[in-house]
C-alpha positions as CSV (number, residue, x, y, z in Angstrom):
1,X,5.0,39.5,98.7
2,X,4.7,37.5,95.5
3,X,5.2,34.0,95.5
4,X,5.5,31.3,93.1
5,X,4.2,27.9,93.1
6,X,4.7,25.1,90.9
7,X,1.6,23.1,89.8
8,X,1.0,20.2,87.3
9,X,-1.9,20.7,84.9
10,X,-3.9,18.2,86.9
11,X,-3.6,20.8,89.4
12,X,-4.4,23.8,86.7
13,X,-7.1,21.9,85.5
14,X,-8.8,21.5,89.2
15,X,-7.8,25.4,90.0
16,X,-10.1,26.1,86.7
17,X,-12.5,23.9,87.0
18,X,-13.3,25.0,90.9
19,X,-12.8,28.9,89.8
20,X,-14.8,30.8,92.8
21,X,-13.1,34.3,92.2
22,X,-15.3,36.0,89.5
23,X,-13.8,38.1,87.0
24,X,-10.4,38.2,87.4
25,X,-7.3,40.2,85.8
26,X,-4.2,37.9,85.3
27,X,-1.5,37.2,82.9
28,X,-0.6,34.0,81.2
29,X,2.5,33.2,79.6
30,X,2.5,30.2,76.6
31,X,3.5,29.0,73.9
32,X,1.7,28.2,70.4
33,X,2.0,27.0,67.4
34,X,0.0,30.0,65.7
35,X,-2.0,29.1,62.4
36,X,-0.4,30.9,59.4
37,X,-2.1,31.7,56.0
38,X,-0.5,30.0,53.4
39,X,1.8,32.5,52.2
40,X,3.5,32.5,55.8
41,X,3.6,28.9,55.8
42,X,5.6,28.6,52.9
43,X,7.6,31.5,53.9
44,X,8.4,30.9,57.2
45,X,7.4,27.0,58.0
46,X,6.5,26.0,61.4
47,X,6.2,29.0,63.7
48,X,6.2,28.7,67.7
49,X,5.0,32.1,69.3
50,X,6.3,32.9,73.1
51,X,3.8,35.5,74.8
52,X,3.0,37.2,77.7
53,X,-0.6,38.9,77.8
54,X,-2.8,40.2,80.3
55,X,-6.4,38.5,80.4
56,X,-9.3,38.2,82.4
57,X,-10.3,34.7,83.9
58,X,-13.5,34.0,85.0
59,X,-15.7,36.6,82.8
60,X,-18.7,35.7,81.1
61,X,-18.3,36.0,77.2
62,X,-22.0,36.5,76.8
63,X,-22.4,39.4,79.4
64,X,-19.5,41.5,78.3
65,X,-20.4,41.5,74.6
66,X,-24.0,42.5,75.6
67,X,-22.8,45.0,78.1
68,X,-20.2,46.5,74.8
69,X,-23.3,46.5,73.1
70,X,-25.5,48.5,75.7
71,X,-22.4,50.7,75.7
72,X,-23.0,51.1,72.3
73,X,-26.3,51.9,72.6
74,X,-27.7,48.8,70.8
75,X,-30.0,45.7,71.7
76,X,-28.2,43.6,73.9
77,X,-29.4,40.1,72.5
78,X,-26.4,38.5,71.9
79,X,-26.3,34.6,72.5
80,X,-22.6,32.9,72.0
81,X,-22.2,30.1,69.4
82,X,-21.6,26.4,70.5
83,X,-18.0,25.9,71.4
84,X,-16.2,24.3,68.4
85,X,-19.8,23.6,66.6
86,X,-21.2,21.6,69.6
87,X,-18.1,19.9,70.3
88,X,-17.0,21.7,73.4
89,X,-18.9,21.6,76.9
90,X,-18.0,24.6,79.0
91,X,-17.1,23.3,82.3
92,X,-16.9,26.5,83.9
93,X,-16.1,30.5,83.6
94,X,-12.9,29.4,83.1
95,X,-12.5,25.9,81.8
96,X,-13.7,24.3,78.7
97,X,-13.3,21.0,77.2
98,X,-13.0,19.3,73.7
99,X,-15.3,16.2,74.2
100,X,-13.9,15.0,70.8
101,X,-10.2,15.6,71.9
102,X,-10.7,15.1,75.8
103,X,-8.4,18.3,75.8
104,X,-9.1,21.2,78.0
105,X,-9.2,24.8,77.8
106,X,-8.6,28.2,79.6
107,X,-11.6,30.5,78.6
108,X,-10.3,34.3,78.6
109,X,-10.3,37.9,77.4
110,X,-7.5,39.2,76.0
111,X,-6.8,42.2,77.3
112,X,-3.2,43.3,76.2
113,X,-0.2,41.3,74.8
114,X,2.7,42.8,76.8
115,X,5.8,40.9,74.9
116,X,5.2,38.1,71.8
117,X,8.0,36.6,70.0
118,X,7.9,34.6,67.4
119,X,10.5,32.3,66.2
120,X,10.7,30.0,62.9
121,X,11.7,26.3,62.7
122,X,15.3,27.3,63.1
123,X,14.7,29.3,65.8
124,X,15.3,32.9,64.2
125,X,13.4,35.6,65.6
126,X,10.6,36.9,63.3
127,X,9.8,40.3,63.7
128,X,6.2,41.2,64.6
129,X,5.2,43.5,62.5
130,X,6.7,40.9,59.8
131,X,4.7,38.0,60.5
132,X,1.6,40.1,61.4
133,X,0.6,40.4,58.1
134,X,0.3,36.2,57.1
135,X,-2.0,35.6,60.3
136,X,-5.2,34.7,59.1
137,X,-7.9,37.6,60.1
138,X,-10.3,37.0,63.0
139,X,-14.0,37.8,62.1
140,X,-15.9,39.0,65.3
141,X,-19.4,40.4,62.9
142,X,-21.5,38.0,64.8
143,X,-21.1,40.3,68.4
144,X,-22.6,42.9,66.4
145,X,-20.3,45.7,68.3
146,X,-17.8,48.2,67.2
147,X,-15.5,47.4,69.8
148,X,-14.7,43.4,69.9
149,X,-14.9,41.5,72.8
150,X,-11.7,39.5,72.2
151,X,-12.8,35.8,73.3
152,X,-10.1,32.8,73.6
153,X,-9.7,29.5,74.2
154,X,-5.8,27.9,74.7
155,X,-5.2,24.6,75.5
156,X,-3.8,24.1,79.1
157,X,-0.8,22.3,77.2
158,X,0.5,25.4,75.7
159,X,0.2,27.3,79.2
160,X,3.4,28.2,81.1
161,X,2.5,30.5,83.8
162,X,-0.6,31.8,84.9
163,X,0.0,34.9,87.3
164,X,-3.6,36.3,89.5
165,X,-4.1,37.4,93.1
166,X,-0.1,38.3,93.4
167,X,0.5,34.6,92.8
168,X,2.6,33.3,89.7
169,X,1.3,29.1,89.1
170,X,4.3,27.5,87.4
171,X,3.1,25.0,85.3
172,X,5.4,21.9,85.0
């Protein structure tokens, strides 16, 4: 049986920060304010994406780019970048933090985006395949591999829901 449970993002925060489950699939629901080249901010203002995507929690960013690399058939000597140029402390395989910012993080890999909508300042719907073209492009060179390890960080603010383990956390 699933069951829900709402959670504050003290709570969120303590579930991420104590993660004892590995590698884990899960999905997260949030919301953003996506960065925009600027083109799309001119044409289409402040933009607030809704999504859904499937992730896994828990991973280690350095291990699965050198594994994609020894499925590659390549050295696997790949060593990840300071978070945010030395500003960020990972806290663990699933939290980060902004020392800067005192703002925390979910660490993830995107997997799949099962719905995203995206909606202008007026709330209109913007069409995907629309808007996809004035996101700025995401340059993933320095893993070396031919299939990108998609690494991300979002804020705990921005997160809704976070669904693992047949349990959907509601965050209010």
């Amino acid at each position: 049986m699933k069951a829900t449970v709402k959670i504050t993002r003290n709570e969120l925060i303590s579930m991420l920060l104590n993660w004892n489950f590995g590698a884990q699939p899960a999905s997260i629901q949030y919301v953003t304010e996506p960065k925009l080249t600027k083109d799309g901010k001119n044409l289409f203002g402040t933009v607030t994406k809704v999504a859904n995507v499937g992730v896994m929690i828990g991973y280690c960013y350095e291990n699965s780019v050198n594994n994609q690399l020894e499925r590659e058939q390549k050295t696997a000597d790949f060593m990840a970048a300071q978070l945010w140029n030395g500003k960020g402390k990972r806290l663990s395989l699933a939290l980060s933090t902004h020392t800067e910012k005192q703002s925390f993080y979910l660490t993830y890999k995107s997997q799949q985006t099962f719905k995203a909508f995206h909606f202008d300042s007026n709330l209109n719907l913007i069409a995907n395949d629309v808007i996809k073209a004035y996101f700025p492009t995401t340059n993933y060179s320095s893993q070396g591999v031919d299939k990108a390890i998609m690494h991300r960080e979002i804020s705990i603010d921005n997160i809704r829901k976070l669904k693992f383990k047949k349990t959907t956390y509601e965050v209010v």
